[in-house]
Wavefront OBJ file of the C-alpha trace (Angstrom):
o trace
v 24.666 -17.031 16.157
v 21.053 -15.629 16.935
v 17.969 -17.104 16.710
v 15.293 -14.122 16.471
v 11.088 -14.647 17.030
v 9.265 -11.730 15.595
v 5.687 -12.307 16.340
v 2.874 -9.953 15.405
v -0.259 -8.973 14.376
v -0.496 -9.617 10.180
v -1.655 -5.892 10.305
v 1.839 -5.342 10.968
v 3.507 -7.517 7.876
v 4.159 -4.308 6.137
v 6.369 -2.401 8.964
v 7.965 -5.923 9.547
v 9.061 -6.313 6.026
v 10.444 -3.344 5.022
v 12.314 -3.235 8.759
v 14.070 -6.156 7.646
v 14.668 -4.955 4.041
v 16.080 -1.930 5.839
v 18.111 -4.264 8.519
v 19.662 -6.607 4.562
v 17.940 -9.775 6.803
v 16.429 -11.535 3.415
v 16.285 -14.938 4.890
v 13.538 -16.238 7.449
v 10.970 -19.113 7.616
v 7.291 -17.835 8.002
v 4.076 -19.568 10.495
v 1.261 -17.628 8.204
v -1.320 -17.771 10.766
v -0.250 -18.309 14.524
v -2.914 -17.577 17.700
v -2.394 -16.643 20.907
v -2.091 -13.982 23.710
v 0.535 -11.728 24.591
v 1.281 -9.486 27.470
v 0.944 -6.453 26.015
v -2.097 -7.061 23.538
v -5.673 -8.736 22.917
v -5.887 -12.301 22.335
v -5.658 -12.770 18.349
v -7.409 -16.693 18.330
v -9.384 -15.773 14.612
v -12.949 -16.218 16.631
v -15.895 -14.071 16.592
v -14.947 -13.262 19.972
v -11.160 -12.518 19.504
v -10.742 -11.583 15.737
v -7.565 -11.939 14.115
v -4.256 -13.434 14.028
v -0.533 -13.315 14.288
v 2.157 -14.152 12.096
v 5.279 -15.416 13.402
v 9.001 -15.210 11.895
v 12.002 -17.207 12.871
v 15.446 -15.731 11.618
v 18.997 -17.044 12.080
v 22.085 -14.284 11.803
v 25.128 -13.971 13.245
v 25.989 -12.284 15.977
v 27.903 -9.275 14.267
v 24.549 -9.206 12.352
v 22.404 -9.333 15.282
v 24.527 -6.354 16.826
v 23.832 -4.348 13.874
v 20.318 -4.777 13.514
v 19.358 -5.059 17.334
v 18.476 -1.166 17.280
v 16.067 -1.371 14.288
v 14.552 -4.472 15.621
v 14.284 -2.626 19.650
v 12.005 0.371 17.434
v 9.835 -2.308 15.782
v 9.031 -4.205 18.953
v 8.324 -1.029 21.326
v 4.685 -1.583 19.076
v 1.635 -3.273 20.725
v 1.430 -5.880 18.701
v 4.561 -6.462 17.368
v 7.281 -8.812 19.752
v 10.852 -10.092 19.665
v 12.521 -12.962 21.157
v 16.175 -13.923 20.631
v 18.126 -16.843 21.737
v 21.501 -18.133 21.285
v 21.636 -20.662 18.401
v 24.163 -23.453 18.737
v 24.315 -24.827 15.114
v 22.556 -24.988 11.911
v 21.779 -28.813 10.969
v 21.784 -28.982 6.707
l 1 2 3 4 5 6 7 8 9 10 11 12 13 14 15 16 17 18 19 20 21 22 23 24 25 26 27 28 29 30 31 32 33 34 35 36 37 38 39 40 41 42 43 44 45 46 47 48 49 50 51 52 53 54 55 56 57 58 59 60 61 62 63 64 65 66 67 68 69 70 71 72 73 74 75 76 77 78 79 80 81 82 83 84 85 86 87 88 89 90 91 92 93 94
């Protein structure tokens, strides 16, 4: 299994959702507002200074799933704004 990050800029919550309509991925859990900075865009800390925010969503699939989806994922991510991070996932506790 596959544990996939997508975090981006809530601008972006659009693109993201109908990329994983497109991908069938209808399961995730959502952080609504999440700050930082990332390597390839402003910092997003919701501040006078450094307006807005990110949202970031954690999804579990397997790994035929991941192989299937990895290319429409790699297009959404090539964005500033908008990155992935995927890990190995050992189990699923529940």
């Amino acid at each position: 299994m596959k544990l996939l990050f997508l975090v981006y800029d809530v601008d972006f919550e659009e693109e993201v959702q109908e990329t994983l309509k497109e991908a069938g991925l209808k399961e995730y859990t959502l952080w609504e507002r999440v700050l930082g900075k990332g390597a390839r865009s402003d910092p997003r800390l919701d501040t006078s200074a450094w307006p807005g925010f990110n949202r970031l969503m954690m999804i579990v699939l397997s790994d035929e799933k991941w192989e299937e989806v990895k290319g429409k994922i790699s297009n959404l991510t090539r964005r500033p704004g908008i990155r992935g991070f995927v890990w190995d996932c050992e189990e699923v506790v529940g």
